[in-house]
MARVEXKOL-998974 format. One record per residue (C-alpha): residue in one letter; y, z, x. Coordinates in Angstrom, 3 decimals. Layout:
// MARVEXKOL-998974
ATOM dotor       py       pz       px
ATOM     A        Y        Z        X
...
//
This chain:
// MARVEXKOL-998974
ATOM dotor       py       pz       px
ATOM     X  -12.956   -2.967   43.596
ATOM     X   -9.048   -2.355   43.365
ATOM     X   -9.018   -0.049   40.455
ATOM     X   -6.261   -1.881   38.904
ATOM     X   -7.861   -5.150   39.033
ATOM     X  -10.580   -2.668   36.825
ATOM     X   -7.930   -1.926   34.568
ATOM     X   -6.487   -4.750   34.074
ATOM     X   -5.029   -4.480   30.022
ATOM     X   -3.568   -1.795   27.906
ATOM     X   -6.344    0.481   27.989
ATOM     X   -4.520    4.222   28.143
ATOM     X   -4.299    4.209   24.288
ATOM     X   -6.108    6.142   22.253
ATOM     X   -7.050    4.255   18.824
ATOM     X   -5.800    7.366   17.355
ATOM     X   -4.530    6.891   13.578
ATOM     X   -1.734    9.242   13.792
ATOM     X   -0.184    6.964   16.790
ATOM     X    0.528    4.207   13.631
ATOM     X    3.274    6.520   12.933
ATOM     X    4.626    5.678   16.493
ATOM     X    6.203    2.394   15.635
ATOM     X    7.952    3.878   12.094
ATOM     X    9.785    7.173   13.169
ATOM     X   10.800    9.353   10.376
ATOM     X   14.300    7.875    9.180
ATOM     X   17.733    9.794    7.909
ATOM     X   20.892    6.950    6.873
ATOM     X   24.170    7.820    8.742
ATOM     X   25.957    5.083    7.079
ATOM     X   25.614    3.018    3.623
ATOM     X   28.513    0.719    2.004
ATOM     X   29.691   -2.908    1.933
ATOM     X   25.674   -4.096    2.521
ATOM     X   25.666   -2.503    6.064
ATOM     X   22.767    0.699    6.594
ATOM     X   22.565    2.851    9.458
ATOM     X   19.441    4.876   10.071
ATOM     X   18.626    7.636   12.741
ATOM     X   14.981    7.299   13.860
ATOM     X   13.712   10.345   15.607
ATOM     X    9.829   10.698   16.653
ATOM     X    8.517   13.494   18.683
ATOM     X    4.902   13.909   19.841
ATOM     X    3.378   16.509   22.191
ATOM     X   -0.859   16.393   22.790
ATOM     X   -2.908   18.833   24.561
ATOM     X   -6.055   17.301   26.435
ATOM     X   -9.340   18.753   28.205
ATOM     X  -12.152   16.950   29.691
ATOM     X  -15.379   18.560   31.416
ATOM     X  -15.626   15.500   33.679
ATOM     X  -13.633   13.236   35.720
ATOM     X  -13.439    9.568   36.532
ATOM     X  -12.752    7.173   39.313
ATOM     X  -10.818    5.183   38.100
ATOM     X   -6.868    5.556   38.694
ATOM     X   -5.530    7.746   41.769
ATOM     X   -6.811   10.683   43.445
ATOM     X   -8.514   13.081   41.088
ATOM     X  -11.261   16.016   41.698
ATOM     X  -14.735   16.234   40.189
ATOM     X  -14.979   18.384   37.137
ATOM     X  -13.122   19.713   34.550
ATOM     X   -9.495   18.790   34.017
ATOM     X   -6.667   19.706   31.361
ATOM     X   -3.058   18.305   30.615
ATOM     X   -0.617   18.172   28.486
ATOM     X    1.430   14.886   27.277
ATOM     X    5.093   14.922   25.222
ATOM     X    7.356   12.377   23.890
ATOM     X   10.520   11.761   22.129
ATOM     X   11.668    8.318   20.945
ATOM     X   15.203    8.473   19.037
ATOM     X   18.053    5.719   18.363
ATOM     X   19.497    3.744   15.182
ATOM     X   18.082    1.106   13.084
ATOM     X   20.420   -0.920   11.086
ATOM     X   20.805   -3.815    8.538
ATOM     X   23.978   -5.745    7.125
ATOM     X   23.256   -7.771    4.117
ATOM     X   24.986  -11.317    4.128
ATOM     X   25.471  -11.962    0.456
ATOM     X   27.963  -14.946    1.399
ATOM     X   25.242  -16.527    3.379
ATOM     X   22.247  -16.673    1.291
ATOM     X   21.790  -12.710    0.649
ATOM     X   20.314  -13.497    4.151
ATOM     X   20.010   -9.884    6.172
ATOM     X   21.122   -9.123    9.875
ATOM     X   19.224   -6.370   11.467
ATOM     X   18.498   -4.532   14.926
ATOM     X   17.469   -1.570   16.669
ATOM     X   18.278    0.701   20.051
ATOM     X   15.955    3.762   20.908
ATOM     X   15.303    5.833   23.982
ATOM     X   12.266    7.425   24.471
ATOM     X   12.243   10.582   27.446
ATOM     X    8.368   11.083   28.263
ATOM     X    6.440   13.184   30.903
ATOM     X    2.933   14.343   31.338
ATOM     X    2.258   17.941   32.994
ATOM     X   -0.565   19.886   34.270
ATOM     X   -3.302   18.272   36.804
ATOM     X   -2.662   14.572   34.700
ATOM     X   -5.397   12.480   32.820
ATOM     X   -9.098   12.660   33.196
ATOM     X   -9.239    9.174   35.352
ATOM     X   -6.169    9.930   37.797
ATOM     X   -3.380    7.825   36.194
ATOM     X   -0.964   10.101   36.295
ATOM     X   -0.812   13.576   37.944
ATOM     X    1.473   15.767   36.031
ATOM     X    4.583   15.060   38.075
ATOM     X    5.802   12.199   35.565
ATOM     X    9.101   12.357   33.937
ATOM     X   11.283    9.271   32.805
ATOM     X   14.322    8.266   29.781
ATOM     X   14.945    4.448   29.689
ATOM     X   15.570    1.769   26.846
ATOM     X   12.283    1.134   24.523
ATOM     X   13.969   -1.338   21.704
ATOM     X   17.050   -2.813   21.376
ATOM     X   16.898   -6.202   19.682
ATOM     X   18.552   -8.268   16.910
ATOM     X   17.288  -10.124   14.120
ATOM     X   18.155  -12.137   11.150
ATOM     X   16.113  -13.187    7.698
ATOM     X   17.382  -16.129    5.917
ATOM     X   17.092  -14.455    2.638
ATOM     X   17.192  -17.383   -0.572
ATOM     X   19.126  -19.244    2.309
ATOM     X   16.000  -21.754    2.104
ATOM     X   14.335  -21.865   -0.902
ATOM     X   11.689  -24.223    0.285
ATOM     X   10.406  -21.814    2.349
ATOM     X   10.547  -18.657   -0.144
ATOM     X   12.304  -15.601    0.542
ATOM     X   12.952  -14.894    4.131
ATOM     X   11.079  -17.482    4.991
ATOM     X   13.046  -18.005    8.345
ATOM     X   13.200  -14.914   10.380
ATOM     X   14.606  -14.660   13.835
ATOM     X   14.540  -11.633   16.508
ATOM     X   15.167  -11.615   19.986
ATOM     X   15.285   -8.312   22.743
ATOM     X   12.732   -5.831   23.790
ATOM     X   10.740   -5.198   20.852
ATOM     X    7.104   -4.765   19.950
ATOM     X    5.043   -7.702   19.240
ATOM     X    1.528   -7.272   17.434
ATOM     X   -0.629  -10.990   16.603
ATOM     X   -3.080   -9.996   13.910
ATOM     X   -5.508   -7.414   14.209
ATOM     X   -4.021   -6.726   17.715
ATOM     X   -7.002   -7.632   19.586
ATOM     X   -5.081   -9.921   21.433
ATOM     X   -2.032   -8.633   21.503
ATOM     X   -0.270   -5.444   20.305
ATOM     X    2.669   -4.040   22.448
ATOM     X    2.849   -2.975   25.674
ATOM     X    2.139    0.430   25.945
ATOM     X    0.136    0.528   29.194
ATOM     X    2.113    3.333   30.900
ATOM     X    0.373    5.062   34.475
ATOM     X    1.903    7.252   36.581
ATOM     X    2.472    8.374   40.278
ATOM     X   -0.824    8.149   41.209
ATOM     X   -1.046    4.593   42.001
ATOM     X    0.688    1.975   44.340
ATOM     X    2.383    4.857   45.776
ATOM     X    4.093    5.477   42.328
ATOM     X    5.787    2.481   42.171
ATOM     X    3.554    1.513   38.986
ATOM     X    5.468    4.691   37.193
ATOM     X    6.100    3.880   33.833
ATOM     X    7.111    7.834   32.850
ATOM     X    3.510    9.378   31.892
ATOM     X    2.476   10.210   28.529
ATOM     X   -0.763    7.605   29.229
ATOM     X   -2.676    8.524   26.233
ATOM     X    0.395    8.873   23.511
ATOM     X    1.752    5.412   24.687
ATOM     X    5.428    6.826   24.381
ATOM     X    6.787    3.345   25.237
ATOM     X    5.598    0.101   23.840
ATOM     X    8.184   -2.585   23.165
ATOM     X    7.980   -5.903   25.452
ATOM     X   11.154   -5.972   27.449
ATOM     X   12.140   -9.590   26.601
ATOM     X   10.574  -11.633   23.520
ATOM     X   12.511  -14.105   21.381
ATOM     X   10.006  -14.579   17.878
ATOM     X   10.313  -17.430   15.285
ATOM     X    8.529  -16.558   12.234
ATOM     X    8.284  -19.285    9.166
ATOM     X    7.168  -18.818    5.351
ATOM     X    7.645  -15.467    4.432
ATOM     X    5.190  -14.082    2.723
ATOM     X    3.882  -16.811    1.626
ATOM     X    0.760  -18.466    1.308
ATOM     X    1.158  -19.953    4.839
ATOM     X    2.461  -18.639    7.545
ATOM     X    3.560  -19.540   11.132
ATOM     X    5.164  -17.893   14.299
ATOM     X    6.232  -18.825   17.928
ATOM     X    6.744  -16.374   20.279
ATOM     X    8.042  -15.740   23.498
ATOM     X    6.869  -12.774   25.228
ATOM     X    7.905  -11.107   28.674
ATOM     X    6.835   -8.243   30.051
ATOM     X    8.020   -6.177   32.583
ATOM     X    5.010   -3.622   33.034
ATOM     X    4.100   -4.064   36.661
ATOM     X    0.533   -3.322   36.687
ATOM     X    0.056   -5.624   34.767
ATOM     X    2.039   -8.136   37.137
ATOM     X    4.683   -8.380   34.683
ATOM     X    3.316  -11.558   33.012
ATOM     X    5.214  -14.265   30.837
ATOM     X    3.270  -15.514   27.854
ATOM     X    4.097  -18.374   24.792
ATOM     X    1.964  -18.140   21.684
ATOM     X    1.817  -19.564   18.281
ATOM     X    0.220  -18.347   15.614
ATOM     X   -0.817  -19.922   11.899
ATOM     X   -2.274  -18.245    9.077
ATOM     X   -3.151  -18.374    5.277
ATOM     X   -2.906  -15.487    2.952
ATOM     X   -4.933  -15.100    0.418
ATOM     X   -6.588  -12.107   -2.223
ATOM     X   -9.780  -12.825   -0.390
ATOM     X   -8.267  -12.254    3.276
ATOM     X   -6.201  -13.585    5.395
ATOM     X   -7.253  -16.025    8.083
ATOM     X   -5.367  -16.824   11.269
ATOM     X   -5.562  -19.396   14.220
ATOM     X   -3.890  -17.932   17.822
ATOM     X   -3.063  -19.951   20.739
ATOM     X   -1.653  -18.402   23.579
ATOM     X   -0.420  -19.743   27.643
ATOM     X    0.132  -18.031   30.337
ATOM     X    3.484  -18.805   31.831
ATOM     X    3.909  -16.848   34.682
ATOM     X    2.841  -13.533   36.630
ATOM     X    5.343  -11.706   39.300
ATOM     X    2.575  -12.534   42.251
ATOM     X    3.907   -9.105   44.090
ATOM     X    2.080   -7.415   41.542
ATOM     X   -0.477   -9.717   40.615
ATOM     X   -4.043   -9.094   42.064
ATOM     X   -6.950  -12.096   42.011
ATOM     X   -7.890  -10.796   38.504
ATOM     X   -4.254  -10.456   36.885
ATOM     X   -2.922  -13.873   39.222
ATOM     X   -5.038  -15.668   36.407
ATOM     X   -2.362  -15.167   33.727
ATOM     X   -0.610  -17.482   35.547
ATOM     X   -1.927  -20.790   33.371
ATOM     X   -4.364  -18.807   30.864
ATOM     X   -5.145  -20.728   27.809
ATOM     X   -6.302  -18.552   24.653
ATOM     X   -7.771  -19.859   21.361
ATOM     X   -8.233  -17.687   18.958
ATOM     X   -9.847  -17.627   15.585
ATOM     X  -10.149  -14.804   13.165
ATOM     X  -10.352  -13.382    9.491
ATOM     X  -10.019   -9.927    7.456
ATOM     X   -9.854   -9.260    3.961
ATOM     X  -12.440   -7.869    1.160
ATOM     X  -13.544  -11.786    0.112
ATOM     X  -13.054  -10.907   -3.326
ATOM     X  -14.994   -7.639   -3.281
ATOM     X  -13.176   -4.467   -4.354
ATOM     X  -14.903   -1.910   -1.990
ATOM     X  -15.713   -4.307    1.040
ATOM     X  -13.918   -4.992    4.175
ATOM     X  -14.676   -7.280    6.768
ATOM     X  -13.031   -8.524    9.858
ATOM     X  -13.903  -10.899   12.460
ATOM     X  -12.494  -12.891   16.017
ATOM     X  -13.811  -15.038   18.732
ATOM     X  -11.100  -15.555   21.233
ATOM     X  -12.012  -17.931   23.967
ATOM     X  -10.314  -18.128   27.206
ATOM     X   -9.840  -20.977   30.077
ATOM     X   -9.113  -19.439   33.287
ATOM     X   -8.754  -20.330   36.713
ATOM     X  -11.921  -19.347   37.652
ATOM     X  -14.199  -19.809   34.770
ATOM     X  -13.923  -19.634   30.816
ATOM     X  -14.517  -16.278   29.417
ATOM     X  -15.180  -15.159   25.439
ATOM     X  -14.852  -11.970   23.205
ATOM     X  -15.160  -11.503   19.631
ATOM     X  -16.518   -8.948   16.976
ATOM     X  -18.308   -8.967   13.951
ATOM     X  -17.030   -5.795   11.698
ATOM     X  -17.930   -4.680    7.757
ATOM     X  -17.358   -1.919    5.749
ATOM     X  -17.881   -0.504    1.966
ATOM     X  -15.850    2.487    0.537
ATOM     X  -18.145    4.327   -2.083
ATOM     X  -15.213    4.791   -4.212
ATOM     X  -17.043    6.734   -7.209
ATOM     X  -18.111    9.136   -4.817
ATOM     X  -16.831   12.330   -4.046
ATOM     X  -13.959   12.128   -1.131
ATOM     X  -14.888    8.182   -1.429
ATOM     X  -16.194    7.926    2.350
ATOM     X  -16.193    4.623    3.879
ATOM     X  -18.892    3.704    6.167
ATOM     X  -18.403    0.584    8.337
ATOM     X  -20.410   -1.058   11.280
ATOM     X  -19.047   -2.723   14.341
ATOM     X  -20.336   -4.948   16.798
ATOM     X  -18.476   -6.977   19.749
ATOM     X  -18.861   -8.548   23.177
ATOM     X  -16.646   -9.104   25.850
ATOM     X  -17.423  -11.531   28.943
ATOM     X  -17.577  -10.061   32.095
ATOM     X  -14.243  -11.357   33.594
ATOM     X  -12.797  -11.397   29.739
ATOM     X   -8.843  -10.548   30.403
ATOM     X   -7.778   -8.393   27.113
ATOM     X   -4.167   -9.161   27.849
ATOM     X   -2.458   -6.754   25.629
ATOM     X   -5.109   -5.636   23.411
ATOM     X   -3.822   -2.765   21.225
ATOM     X   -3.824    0.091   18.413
ATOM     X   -4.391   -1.533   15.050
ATOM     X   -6.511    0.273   12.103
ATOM     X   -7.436    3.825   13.404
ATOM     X   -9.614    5.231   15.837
ATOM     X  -11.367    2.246   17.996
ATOM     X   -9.397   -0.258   17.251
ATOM     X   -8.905   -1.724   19.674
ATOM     X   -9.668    1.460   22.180
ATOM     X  -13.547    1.784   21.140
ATOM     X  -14.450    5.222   22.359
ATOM     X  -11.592    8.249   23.001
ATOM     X  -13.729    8.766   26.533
ATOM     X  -14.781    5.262   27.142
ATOM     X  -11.396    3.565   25.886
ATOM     X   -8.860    6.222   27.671
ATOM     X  -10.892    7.154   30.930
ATOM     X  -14.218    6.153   32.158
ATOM     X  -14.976    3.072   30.373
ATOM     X  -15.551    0.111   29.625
ATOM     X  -12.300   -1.285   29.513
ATOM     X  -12.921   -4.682   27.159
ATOM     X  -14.354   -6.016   29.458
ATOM     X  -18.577   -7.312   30.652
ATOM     X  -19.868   -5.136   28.033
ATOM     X  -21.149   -5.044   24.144
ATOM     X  -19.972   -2.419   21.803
ATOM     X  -22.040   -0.946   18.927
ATOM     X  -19.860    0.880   16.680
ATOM     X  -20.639    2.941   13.429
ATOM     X  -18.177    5.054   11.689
ATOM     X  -18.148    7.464    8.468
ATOM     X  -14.736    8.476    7.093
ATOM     X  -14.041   10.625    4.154
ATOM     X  -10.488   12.036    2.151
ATOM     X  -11.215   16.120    0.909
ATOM     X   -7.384   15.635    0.064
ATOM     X   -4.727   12.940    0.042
ATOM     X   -3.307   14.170    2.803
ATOM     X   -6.600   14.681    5.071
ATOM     X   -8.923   12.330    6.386
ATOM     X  -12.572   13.570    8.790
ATOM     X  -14.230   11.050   10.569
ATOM     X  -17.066   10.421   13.073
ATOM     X  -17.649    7.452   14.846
ATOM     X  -20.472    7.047   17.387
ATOM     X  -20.813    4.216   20.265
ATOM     X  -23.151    2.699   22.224
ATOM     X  -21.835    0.486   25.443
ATOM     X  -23.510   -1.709   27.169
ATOM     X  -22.713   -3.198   30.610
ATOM     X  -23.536   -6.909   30.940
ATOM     X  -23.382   -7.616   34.960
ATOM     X  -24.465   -4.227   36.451
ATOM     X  -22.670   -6.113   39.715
ATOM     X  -19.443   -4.398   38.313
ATOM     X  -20.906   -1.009   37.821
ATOM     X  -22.555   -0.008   35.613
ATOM     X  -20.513    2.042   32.348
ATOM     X  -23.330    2.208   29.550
ATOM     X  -23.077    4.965   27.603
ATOM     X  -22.813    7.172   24.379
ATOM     X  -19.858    8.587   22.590
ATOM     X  -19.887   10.711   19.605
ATOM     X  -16.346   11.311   18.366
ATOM     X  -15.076   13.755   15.657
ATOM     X  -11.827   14.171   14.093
ATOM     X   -9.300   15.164   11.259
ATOM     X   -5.855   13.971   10.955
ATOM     X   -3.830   15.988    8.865
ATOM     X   -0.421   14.346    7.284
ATOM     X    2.067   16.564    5.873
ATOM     X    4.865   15.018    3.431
ATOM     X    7.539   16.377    5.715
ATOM     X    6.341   13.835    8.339
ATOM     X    4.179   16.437   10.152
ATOM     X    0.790   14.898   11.527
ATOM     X   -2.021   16.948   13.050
ATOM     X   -4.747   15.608   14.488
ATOM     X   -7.473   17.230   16.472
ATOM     X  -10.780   15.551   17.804
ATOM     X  -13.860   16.422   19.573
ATOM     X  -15.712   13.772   22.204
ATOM     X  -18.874   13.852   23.597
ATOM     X  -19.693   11.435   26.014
ATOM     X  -22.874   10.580   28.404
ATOM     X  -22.961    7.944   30.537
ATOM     X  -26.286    6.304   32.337
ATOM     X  -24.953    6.257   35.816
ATOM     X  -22.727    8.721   37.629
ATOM     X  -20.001    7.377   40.018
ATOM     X  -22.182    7.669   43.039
ATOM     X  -24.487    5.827   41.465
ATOM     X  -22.730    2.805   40.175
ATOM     X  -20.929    4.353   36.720
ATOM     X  -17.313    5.976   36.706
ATOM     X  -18.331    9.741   36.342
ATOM     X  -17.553   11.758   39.466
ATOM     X  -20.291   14.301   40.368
ATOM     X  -22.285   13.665   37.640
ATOM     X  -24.011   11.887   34.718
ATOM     X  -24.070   15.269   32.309
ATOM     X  -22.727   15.568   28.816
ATOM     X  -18.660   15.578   28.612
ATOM     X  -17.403   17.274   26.283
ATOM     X  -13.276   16.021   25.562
ATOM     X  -11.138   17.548   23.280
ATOM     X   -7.571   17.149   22.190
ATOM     X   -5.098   18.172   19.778
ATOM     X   -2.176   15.470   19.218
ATOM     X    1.062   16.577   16.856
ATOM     X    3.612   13.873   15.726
ATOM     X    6.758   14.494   13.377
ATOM     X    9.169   11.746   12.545
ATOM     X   12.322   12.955   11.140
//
């Protein structure tokens, strides 16, 4: 199968929890007086990687073991002018560049291969919140933003940016989106206009315009609309999203699709009332051109909040159809969401997509600035017809945050799959034990 047509969503990002601090780079005001701020947003992050194994699925790459190194540095101004004259209604907008490369031999599954190196425009966009403009609607209860910016729906199961960003290694690098696969150095949507009504209030809606220009995914056009209700229970929200359009010289049979995809999705979070619980929940069904497809998880947790380092200890499970198109499914909560596995999400995997996900994760804080973790997975292909990509994960981590804005994260994978590559699976040479490791640092400034 064409490997991109295997790949088809924003799969290269880790569900790593530092990465949150990706879309809020440390701040420093240039300028304050007469209601207009100007901020300098710098964020820089650099990760070493090594895998024992490889995996077919991107570009040329060699059985075996494999290391690499990723970097990033996104910098530009953020700024807001305060209308008092017009409602204390507020005017804002952004412009950042981000320069990215990989180096080494490039990622475990042959995205990229080391060579990568781009600077380009991530955000620049303007908005405007009506302030007490409308009191009907509460404060800001009309907000307006247009430009390339980054667009999350909810839990970001549907959609969360567009950070999918491969290298030379495929279509002839014409797909070359500057490396840094795994740190997901750029992830704004390069055209969106977004309509947002009611604040923070009770009830909420938003229609959105969305446009992307990321060519393996075929650059697709999408409309949604979005309604929720807030409550101290949870929050519970009602998606709809259409396809619009693809750019059919990048489009392959799986991605041409987009082209006239309905979404409906329905979903829920909050603690229902319940101090230490948390549960979250979404069934997203889709009608495509060949068939309707489905996904949607089932998640609860309970921090033991009298306990020593008050762990939290929360079960997962979810199920996506075997031609289920994630769109732009991305980095919400931490670690596996919504990349479930640092092995299976980044390089072998499955790729949300014909498989069921077990998930179970413990988490504990020694310190307020330090958080451990394990989560363990079990994947399960659903139509072996596709390969086959069960498997096992055992992940390990610590993320270290520093007041400064400093953020060190290590982690340890081990992954074993059933099949090898040869014999329907993704691993080349073998089905053995891989052991991954990598050490990410991020400092926003």
């Amino acid at each position: 199968m064409n490997p991109i047509a295997r790949f088809p969503s924003r799969l290269a990002i880790s569900s790593l929890t530092l990465l949150g601090l990706c879309s809020q780079a440390g701040a420093y005001t240039l300028y304050q007086a007469d209601g207009l701020q100007v901020d300098s947003r710098v964020l820089l992050s650099y990760g070493l990687f090594h895998s024992d194994e490889s995996y077919n699925q991107g570009g040329p790459v060699k059985n075996g073991a494999i290391g690499w190194s990723e970097g990033f540095a996104r910098y530009g101004l953020y700024a807001t002018q305060r209308l008092d004259a017009l409602g204390n209604s507020t005017l804002y907008g952004e412009f950042n560049l981000v320069s990215s490369g990989t180096f080494g031999s490039g990622d475990a599954a042959g995205y990229t291969d080391g060579s990568e190196r781009r600077t380009a425009v991530d955000r620049k966009y303007l908005g405007w919140r009506s302030g007490d403009l409308f009191p009907a609607l509460g404060t800001d209860g009309l907000e307006f933003s247009a430009g390339s910016q980054k667009i999350r729906v909810g839990d970001g199961f549907i959609i969360n940016g567009d950070g999918l960003s491969v290298g030379h290694n495929l279509g002839d690098g014409g797909l070359d989106r500057g490396g840094a696969y795994y740190l997901t150095a750029r992830n704004a949507f390069d055209q969106t206009a977004w309509l947002h009504l009611g604040g923070k209030g009770p009830w909420t809606g938003d229609l959105i315009w969305i446009k992307s220009d990321n060519q393996i995914k075929a650059k697709p056009e999408l409309g949604v609309a979005v309604l929720e209700h807030h409550a101290a229970e949870g929050t519970l929200g009602l998606t709809y999203v259409r396809g619009l359009g693809v750019d059919k010289d990048y489009a392959n049979p799986f991605s041409a699709q987009r082209d006239g995809l309905k979404v409906v999705s329905l979903r829920g979070q909050g603690n229902l009332g319940v101090e230490s619980l948390f549960t979250s929940f979404e069934y997203a069904h889709q009608e495509k051109q060949q068939g309707d497809e489905s996904a949607w998880y089932m998640e609860a947790g309970w921090t033991f909040a009298q306990a020593p380092w008050q762990p939290q200890l929360a079960y997962r499970y979810s199920r996506y159809s075997e031609d289920y198109d994630p769109l732009f499914s991305g980095y919400s909560r931490g670690y596996g969401t919504w990349f479930q596995g640092e092995v299976a999400a980044n390089y072998s995997g499955p790729f949300q997509r014909n498989a069921t996900v077990q998930m179970l994760r413990l988490e504990a804080k020694p310190h307020r600035n330090v958080a451990v973790g394990a989560l363990l997975f079990d994947f399960n292909t659903l139509d072996n017809r596709q390969g086959d990509l069960s498997a096992r994960e055992l992940d390990l981590y610590v993320d270290v945050n520093f007041d400064n804005g400093l953020t060190i994260s290590p982690l340890i994978g081990l992954y074993k799959p059933d099949k090898s590559a040869e014999q329907g699976g993704s691993q080349l040479g073998s089905r053995d034990l891989n052991l991954y490791s990598q050490l990410v640092v991020t400092y926003g400034f």
